[in-house]
mmCIF file of the protein (N, C-alpha, C, O) and its ligand, coordinates in Angstrom:
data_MODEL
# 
_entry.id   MODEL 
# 
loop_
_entity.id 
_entity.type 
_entity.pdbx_number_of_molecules 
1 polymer     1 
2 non-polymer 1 
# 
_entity_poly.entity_id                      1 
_entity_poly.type                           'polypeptide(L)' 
_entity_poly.nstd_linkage                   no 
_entity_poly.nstd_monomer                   no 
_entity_poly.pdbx_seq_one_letter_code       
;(UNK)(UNK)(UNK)(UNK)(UNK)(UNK)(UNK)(UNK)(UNK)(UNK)(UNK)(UNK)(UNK)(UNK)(UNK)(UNK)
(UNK)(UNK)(UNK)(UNK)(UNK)(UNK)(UNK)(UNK)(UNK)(UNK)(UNK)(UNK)(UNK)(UNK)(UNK)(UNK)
(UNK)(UNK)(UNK)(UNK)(UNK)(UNK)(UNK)(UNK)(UNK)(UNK)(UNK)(UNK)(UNK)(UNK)(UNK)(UNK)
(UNK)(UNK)(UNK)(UNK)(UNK)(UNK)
;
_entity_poly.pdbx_seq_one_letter_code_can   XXXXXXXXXXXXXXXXXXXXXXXXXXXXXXXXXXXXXXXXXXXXXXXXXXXXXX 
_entity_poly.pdbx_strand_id                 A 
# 
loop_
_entity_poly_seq.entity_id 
_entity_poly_seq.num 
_entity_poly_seq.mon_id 
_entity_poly_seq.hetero 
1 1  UNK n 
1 2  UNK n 
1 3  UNK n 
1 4  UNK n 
1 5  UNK n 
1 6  UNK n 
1 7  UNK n 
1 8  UNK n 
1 9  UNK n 
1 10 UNK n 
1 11 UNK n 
1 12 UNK n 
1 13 UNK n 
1 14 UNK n 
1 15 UNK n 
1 16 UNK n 
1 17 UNK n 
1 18 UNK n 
1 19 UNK n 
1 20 UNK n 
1 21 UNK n 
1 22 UNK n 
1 23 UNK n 
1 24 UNK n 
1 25 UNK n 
1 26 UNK n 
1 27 UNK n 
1 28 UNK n 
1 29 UNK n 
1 30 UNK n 
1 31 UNK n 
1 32 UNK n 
1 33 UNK n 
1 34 UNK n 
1 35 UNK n 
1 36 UNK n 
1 37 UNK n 
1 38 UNK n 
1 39 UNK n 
1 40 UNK n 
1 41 UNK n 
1 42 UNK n 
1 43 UNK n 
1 44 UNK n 
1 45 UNK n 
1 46 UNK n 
1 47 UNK n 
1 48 UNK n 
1 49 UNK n 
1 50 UNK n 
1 51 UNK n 
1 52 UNK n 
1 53 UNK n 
1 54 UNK n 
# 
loop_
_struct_asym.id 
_struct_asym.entity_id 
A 1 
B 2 
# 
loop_
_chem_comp.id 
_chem_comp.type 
_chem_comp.mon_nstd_flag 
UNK 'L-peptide linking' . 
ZN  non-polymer         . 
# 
_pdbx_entity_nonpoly.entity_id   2 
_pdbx_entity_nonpoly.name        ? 
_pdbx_entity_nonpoly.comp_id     ZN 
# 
_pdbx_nonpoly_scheme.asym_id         B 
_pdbx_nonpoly_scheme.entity_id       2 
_pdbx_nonpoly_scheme.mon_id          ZN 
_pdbx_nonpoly_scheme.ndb_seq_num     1 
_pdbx_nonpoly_scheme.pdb_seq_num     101 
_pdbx_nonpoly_scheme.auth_seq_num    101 
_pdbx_nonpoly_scheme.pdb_mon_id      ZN 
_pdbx_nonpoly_scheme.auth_mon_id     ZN 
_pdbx_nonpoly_scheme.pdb_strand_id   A 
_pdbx_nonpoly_scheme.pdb_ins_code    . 
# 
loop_
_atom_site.group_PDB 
_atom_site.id 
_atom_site.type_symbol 
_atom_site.label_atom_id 
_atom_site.label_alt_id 
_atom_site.label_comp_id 
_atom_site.label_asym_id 
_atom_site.label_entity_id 
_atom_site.label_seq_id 
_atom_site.pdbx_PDB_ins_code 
_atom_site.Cartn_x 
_atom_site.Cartn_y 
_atom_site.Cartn_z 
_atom_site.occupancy 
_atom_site.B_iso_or_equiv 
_atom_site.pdbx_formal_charge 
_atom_site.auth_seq_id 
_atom_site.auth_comp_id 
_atom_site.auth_asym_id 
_atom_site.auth_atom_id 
_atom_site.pdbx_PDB_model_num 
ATOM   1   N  N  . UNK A 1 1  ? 11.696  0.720   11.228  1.00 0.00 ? 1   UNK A N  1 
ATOM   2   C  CA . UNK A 1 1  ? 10.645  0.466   10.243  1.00 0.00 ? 1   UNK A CA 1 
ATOM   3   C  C  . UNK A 1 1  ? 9.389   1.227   10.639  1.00 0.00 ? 1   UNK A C  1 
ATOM   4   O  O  . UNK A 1 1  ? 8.969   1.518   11.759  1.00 0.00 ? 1   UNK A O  1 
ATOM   5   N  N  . UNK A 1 2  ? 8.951   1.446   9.555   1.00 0.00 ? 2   UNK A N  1 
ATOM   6   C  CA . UNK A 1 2  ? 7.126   2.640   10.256  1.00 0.00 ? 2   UNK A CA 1 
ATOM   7   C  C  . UNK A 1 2  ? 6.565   1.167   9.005   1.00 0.00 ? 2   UNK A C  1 
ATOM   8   O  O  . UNK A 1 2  ? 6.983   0.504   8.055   1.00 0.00 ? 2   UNK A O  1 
ATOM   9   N  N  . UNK A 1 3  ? 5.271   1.364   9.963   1.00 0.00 ? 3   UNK A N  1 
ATOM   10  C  CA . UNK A 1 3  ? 3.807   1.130   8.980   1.00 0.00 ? 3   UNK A CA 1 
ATOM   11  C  C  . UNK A 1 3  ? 3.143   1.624   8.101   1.00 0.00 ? 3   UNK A C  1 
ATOM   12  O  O  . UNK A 1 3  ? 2.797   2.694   8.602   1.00 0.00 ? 3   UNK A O  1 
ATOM   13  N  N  . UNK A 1 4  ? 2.713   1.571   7.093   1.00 0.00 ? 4   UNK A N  1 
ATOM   14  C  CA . UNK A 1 4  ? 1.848   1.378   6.047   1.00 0.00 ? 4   UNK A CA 1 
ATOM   15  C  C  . UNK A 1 4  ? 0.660   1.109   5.919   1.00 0.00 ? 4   UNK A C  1 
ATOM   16  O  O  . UNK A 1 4  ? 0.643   -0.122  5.934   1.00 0.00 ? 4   UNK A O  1 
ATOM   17  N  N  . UNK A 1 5  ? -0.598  1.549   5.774   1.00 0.00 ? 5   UNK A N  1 
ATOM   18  C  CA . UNK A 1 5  ? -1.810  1.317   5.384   1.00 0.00 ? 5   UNK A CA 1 
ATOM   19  C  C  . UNK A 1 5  ? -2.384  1.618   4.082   1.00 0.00 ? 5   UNK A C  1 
ATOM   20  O  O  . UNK A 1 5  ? -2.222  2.817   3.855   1.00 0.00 ? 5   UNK A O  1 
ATOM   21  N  N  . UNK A 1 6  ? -2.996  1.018   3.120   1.00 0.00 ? 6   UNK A N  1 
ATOM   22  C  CA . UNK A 1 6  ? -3.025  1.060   1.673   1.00 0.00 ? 6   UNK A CA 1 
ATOM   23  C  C  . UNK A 1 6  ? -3.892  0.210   1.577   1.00 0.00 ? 6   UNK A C  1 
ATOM   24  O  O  . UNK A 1 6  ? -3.690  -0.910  2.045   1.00 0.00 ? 6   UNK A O  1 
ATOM   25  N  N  . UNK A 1 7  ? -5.573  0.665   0.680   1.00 0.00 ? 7   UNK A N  1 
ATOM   26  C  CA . UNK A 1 7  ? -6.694  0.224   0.580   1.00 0.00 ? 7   UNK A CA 1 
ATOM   27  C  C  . UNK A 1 7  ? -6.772  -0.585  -0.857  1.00 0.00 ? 7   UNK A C  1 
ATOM   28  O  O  . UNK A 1 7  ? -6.647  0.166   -1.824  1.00 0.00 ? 7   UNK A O  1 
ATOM   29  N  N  . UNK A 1 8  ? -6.948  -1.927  -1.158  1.00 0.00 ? 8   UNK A N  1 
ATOM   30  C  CA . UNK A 1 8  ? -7.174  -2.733  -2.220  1.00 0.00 ? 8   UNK A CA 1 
ATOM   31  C  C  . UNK A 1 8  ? -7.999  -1.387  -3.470  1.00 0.00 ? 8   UNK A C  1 
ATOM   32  O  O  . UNK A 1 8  ? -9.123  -1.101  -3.059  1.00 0.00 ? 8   UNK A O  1 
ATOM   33  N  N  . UNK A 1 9  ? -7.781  -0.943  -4.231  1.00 0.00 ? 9   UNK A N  1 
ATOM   34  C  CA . UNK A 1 9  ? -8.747  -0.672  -5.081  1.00 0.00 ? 9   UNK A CA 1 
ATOM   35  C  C  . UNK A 1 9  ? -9.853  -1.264  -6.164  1.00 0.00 ? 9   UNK A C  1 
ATOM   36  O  O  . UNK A 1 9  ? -10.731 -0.796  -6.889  1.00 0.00 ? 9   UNK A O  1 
ATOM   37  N  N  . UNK A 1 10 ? -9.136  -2.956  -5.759  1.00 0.00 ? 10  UNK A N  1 
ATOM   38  C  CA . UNK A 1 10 ? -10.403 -4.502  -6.467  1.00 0.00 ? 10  UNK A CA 1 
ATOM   39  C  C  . UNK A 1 10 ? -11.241 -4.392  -5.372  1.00 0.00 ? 10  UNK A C  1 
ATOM   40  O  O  . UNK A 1 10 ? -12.403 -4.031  -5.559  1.00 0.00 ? 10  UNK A O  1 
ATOM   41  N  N  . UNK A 1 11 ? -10.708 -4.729  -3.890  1.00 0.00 ? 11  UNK A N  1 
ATOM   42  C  CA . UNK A 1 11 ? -11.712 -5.599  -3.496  1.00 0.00 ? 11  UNK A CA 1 
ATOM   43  C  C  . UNK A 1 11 ? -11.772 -4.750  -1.757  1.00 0.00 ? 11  UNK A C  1 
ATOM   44  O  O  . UNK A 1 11 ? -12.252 -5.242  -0.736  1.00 0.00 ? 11  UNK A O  1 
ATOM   45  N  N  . UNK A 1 12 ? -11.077 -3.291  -1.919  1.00 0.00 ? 12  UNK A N  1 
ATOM   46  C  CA . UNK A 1 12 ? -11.224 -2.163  -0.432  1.00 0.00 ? 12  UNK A CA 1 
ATOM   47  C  C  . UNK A 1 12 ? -11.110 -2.674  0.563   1.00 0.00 ? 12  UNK A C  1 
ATOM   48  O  O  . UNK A 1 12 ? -11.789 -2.403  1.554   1.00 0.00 ? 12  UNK A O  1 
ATOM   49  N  N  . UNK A 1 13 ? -9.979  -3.759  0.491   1.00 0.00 ? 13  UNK A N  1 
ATOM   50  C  CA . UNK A 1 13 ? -9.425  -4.761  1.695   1.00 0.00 ? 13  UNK A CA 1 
ATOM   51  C  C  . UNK A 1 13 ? -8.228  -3.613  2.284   1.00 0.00 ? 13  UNK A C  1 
ATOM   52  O  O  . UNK A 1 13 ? -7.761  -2.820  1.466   1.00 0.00 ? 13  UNK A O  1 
ATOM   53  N  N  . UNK A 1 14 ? -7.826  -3.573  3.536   1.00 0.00 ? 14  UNK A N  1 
ATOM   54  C  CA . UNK A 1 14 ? -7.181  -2.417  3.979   1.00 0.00 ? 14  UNK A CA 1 
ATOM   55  C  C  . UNK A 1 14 ? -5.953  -4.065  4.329   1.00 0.00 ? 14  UNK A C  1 
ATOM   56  O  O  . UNK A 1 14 ? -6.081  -5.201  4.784   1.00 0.00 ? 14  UNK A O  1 
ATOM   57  N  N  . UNK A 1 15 ? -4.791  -3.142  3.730   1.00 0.00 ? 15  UNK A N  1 
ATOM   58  C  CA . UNK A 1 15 ? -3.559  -3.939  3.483   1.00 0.00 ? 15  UNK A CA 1 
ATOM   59  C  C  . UNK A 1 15 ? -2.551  -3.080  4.549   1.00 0.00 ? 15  UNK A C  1 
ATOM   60  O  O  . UNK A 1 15 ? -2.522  -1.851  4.503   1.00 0.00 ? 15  UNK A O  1 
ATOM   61  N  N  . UNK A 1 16 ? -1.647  -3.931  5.610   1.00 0.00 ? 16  UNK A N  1 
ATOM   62  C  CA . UNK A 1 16 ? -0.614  -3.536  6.361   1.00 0.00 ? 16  UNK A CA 1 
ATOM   63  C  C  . UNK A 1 16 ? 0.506   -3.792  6.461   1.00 0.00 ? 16  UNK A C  1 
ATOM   64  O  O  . UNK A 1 16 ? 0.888   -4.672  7.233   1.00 0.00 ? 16  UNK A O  1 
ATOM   65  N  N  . UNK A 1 17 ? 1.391   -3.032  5.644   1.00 0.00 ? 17  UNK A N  1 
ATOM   66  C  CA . UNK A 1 17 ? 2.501   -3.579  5.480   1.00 0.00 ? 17  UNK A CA 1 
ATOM   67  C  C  . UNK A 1 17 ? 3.767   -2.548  6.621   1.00 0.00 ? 17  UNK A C  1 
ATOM   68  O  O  . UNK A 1 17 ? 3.505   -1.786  7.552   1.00 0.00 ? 17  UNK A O  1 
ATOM   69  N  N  . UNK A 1 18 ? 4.807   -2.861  6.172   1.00 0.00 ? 18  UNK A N  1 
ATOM   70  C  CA . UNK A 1 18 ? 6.006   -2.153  6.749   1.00 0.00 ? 18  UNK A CA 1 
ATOM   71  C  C  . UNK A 1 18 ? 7.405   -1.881  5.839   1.00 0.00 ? 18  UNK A C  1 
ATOM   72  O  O  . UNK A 1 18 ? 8.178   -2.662  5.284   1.00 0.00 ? 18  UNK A O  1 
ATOM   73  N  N  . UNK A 1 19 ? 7.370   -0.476  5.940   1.00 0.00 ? 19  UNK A N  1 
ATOM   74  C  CA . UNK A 1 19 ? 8.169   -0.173  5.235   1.00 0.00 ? 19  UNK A CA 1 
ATOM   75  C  C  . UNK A 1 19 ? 9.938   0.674   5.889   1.00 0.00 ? 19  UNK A C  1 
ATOM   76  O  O  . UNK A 1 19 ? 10.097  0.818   7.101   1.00 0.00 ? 19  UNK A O  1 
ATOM   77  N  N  . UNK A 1 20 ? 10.539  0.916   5.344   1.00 0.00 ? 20  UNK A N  1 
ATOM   78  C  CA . UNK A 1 20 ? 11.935  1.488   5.944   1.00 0.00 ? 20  UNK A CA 1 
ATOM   79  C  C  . UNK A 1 20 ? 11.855  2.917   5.545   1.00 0.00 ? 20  UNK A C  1 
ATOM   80  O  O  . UNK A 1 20 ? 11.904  3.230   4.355   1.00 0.00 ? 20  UNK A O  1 
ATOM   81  N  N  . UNK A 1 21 ? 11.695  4.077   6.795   1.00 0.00 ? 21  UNK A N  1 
ATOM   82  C  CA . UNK A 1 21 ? 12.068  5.409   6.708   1.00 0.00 ? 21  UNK A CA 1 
ATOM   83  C  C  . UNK A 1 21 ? 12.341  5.628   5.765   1.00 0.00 ? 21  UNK A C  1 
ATOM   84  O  O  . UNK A 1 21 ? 13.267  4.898   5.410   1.00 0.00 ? 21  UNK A O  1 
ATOM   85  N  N  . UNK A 1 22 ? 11.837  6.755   4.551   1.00 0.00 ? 22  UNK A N  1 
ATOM   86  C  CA . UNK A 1 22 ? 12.584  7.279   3.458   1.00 0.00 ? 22  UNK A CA 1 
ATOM   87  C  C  . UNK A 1 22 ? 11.843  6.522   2.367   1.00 0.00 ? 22  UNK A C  1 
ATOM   88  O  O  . UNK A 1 22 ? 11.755  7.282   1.402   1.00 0.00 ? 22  UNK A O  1 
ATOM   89  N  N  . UNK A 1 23 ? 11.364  5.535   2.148   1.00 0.00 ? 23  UNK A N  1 
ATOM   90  C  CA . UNK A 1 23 ? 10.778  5.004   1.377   1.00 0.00 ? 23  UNK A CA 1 
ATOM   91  C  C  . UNK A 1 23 ? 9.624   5.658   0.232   1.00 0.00 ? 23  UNK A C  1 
ATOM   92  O  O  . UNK A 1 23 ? 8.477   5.644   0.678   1.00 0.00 ? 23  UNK A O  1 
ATOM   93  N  N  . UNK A 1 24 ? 9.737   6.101   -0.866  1.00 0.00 ? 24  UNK A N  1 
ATOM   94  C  CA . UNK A 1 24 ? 8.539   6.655   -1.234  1.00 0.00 ? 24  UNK A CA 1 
ATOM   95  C  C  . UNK A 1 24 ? 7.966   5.994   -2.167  1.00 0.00 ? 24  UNK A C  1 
ATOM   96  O  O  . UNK A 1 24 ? 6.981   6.568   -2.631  1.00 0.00 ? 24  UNK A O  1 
ATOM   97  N  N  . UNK A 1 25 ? 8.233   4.927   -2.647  1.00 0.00 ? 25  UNK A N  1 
ATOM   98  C  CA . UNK A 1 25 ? 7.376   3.801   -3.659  1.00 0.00 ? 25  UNK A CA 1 
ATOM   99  C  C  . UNK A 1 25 ? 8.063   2.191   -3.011  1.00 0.00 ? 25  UNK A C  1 
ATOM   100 O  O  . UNK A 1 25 ? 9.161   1.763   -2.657  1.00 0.00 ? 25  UNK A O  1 
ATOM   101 N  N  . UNK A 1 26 ? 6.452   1.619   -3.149  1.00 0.00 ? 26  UNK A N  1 
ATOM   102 C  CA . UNK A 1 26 ? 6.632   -0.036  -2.789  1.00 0.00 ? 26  UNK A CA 1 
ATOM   103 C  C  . UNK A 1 26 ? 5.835   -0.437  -3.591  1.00 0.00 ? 26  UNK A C  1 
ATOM   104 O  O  . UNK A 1 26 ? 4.960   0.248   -4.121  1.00 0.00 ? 26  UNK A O  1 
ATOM   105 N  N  . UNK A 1 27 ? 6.134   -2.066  -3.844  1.00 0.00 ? 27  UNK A N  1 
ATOM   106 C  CA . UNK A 1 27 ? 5.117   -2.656  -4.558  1.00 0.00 ? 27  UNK A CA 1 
ATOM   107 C  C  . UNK A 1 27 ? 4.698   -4.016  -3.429  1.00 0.00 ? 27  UNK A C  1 
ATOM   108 O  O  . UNK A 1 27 ? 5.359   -4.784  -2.730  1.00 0.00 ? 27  UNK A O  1 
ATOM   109 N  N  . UNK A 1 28 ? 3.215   -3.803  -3.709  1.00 0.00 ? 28  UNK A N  1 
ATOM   110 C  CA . UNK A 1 28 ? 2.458   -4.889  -2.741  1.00 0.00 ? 28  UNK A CA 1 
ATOM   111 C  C  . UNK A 1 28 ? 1.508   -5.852  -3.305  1.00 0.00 ? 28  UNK A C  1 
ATOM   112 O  O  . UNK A 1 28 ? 1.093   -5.876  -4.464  1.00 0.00 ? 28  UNK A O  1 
ATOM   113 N  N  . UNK A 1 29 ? 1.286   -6.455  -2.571  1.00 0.00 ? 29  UNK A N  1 
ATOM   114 C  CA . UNK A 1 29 ? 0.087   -7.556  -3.324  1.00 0.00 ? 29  UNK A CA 1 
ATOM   115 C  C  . UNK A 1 29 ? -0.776  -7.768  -2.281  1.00 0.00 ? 29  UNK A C  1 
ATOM   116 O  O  . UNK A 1 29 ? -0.435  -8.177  -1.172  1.00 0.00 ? 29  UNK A O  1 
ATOM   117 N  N  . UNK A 1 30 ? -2.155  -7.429  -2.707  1.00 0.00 ? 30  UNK A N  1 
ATOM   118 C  CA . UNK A 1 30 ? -3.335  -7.138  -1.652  1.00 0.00 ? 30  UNK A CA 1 
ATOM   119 C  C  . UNK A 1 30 ? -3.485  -8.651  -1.235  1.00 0.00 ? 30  UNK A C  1 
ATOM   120 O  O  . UNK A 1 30 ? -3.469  -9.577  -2.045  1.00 0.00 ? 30  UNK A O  1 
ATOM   121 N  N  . UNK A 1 31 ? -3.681  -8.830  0.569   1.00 0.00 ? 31  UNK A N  1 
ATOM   122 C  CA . UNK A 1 31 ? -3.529  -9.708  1.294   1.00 0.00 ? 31  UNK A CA 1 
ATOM   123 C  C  . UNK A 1 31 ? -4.944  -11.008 1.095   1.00 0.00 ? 31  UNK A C  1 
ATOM   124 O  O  . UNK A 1 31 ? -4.981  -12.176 1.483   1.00 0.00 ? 31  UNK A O  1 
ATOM   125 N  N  . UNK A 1 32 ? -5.992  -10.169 0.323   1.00 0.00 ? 32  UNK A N  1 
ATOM   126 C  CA . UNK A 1 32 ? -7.145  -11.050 0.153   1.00 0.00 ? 32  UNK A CA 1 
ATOM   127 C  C  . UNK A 1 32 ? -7.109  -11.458 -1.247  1.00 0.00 ? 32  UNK A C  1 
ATOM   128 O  O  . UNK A 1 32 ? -7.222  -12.661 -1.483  1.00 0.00 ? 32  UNK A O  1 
ATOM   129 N  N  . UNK A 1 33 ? -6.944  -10.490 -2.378  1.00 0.00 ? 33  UNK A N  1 
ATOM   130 C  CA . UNK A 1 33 ? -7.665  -11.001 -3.643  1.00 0.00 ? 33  UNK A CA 1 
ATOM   131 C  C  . UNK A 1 33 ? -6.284  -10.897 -4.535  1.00 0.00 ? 33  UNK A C  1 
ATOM   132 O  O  . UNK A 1 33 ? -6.269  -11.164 -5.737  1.00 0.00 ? 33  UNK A O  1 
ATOM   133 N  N  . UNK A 1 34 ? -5.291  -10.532 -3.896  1.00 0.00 ? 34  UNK A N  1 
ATOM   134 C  CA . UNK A 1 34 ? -3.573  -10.846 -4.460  1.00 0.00 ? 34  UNK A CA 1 
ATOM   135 C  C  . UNK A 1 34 ? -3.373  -9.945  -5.453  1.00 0.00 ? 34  UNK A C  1 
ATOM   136 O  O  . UNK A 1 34 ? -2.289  -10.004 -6.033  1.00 0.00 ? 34  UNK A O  1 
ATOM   137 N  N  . UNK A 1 35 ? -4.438  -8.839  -5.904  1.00 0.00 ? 35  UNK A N  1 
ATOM   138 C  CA . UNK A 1 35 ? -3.608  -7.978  -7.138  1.00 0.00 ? 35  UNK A CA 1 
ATOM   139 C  C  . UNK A 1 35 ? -2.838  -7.208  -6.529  1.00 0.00 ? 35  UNK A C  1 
ATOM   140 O  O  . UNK A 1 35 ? -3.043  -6.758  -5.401  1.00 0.00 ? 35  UNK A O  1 
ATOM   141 N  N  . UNK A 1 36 ? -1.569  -6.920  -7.457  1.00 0.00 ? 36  UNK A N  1 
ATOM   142 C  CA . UNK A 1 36 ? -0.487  -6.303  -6.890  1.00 0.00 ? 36  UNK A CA 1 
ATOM   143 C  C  . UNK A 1 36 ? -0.741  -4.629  -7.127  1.00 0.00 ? 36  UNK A C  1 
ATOM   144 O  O  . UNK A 1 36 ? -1.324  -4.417  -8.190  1.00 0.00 ? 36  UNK A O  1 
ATOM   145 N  N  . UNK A 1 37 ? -0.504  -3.733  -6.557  1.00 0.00 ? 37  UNK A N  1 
ATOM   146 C  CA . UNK A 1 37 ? -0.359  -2.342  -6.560  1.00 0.00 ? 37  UNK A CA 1 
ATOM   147 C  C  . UNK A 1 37 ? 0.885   -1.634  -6.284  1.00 0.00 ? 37  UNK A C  1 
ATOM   148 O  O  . UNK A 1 37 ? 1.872   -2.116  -5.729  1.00 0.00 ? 37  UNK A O  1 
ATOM   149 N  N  . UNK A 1 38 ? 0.758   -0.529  -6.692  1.00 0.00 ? 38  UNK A N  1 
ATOM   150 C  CA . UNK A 1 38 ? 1.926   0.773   -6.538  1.00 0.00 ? 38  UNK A CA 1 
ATOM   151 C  C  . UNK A 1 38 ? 1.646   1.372   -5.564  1.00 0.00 ? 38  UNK A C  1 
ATOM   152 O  O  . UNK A 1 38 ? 0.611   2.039   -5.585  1.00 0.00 ? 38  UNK A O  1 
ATOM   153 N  N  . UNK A 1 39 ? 2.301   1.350   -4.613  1.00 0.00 ? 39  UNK A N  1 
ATOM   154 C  CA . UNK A 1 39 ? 1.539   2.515   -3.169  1.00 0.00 ? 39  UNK A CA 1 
ATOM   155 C  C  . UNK A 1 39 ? 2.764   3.100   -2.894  1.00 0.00 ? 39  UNK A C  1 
ATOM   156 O  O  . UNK A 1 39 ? 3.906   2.661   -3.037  1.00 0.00 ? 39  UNK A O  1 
ATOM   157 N  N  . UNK A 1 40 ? 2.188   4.569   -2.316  1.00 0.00 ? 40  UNK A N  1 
ATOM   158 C  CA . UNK A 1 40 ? 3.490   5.774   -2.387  1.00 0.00 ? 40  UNK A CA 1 
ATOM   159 C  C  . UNK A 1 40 ? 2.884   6.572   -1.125  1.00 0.00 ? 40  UNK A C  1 
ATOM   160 O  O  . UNK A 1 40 ? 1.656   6.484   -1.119  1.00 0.00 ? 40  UNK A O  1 
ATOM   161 N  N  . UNK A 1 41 ? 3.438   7.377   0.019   1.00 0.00 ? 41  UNK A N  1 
ATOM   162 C  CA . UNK A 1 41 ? 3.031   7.827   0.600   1.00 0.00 ? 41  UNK A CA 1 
ATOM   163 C  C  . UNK A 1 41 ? 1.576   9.023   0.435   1.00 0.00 ? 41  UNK A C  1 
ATOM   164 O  O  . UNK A 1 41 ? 1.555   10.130  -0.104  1.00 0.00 ? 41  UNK A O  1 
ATOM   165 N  N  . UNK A 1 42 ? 0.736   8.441   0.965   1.00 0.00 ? 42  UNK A N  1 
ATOM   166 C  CA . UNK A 1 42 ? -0.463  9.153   1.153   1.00 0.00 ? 42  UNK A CA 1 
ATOM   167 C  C  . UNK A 1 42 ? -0.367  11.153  1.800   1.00 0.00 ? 42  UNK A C  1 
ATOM   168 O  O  . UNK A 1 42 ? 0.700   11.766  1.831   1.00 0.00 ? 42  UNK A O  1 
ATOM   169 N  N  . UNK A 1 43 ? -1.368  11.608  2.111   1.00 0.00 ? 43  UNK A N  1 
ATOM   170 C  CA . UNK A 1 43 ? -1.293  12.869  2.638   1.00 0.00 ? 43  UNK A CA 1 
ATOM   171 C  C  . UNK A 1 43 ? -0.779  13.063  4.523   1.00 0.00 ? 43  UNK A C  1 
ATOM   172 O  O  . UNK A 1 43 ? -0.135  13.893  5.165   1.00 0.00 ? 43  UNK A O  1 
ATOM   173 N  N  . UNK A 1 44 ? -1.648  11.527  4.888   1.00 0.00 ? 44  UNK A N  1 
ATOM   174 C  CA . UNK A 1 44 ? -0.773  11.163  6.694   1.00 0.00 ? 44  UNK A CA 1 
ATOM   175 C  C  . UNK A 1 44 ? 0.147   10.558  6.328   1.00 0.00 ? 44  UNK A C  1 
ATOM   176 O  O  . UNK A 1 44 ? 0.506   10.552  5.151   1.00 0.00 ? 44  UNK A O  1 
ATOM   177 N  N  . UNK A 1 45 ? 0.914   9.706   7.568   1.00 0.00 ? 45  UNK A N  1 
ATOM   178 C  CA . UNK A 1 45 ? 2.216   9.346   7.219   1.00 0.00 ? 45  UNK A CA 1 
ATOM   179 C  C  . UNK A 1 45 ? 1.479   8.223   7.041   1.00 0.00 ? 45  UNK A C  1 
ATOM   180 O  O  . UNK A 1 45 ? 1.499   7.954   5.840   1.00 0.00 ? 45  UNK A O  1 
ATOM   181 N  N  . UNK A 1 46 ? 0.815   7.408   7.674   1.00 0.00 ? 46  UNK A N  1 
ATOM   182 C  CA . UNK A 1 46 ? 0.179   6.128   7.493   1.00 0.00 ? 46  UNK A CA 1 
ATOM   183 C  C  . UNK A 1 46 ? -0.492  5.592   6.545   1.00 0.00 ? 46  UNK A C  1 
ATOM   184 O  O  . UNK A 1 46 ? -0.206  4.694   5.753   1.00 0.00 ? 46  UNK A O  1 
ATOM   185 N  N  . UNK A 1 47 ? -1.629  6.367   6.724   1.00 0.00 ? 47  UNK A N  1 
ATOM   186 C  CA . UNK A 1 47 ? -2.530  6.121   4.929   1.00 0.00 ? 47  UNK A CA 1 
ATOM   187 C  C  . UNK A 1 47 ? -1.651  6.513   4.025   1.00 0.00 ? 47  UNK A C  1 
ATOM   188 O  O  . UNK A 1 47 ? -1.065  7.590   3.907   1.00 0.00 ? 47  UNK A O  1 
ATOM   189 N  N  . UNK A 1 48 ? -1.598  5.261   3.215   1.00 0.00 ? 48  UNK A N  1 
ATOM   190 C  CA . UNK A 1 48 ? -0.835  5.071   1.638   1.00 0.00 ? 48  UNK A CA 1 
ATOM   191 C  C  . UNK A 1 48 ? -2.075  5.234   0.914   1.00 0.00 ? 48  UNK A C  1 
ATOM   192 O  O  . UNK A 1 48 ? -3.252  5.036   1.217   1.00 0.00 ? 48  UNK A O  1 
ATOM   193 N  N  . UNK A 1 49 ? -1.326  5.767   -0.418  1.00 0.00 ? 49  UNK A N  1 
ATOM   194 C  CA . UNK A 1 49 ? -2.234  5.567   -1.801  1.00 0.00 ? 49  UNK A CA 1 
ATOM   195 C  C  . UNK A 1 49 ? -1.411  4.407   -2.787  1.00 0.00 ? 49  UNK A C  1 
ATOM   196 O  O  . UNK A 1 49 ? -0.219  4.213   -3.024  1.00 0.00 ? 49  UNK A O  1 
ATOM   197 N  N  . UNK A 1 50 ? -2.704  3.734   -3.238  1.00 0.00 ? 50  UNK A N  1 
ATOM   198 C  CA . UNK A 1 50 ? -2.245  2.563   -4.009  1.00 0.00 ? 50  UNK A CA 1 
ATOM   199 C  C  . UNK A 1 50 ? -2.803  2.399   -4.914  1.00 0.00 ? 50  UNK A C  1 
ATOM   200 O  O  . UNK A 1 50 ? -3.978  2.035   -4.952  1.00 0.00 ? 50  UNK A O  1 
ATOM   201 N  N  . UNK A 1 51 ? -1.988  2.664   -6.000  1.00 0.00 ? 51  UNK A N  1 
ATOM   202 C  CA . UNK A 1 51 ? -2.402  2.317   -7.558  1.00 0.00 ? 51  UNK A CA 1 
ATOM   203 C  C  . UNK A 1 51 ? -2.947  0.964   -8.318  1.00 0.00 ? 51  UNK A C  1 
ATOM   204 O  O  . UNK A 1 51 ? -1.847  0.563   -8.699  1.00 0.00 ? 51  UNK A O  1 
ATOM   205 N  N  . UNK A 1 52 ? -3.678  0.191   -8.702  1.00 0.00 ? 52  UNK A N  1 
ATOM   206 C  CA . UNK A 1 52 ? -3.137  -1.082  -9.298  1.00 0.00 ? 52  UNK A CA 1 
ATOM   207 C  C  . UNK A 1 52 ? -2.519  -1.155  -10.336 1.00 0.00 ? 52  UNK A C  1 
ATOM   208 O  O  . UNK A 1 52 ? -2.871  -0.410  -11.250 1.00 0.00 ? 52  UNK A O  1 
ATOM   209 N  N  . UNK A 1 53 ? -1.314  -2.141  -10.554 1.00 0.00 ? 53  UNK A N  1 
ATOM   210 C  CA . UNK A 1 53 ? -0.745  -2.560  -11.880 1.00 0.00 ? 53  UNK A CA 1 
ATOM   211 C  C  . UNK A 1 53 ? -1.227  -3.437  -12.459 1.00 0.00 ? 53  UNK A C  1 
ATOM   212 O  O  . UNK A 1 53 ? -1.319  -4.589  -12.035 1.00 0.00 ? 53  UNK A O  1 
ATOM   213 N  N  . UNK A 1 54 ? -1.644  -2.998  -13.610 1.00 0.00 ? 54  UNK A N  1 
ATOM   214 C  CA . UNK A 1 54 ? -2.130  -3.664  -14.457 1.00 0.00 ? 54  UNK A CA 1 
ATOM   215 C  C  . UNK A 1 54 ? -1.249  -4.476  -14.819 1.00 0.00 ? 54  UNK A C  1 
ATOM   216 O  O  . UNK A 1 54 ? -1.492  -5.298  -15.702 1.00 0.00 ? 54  UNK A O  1 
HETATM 217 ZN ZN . ZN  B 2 .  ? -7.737  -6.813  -2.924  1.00 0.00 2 101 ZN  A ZN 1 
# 
C-alpha cells in the first residue's frame, strides 16, 4: 500500500489516506467537514488532487 495526501477544497483540511499501487482514481470523504471528493494522482507521487462531488 503507498500513501495519499489530498487537500479538502471546503474546508483545506489535508486528508491521509492509503491506497494500493496502480490506483489512479479513489473516492474519499474529507476527515473534518465529510464532503466527499474525487482524488487522482497529483504531479508527486504523494500529493493527490481532489475534486469535490457535488
Ligand atoms: Zn473538508
Amino acid at each position: 500500500m503507498t500513501s495519499a495526501e489530498w487537500i479538502c477544497t471546503n474546508c483545506k483540511t489535508t486528508n491521509r489516506t492509503f491506497v494500493k499501487p496502480g490506483t489512479t482514481r479513489l473516492r474519499d470523504r474529507c476527515i473534518t467537514c465529510h464532503k466527499r471528493h474525487d482524488v487522482v494522482p497529483g504531479e508527486r507521487p504523494i500529493r493527490w488532487a481532489a475534486t469535490a462531488v457535488k
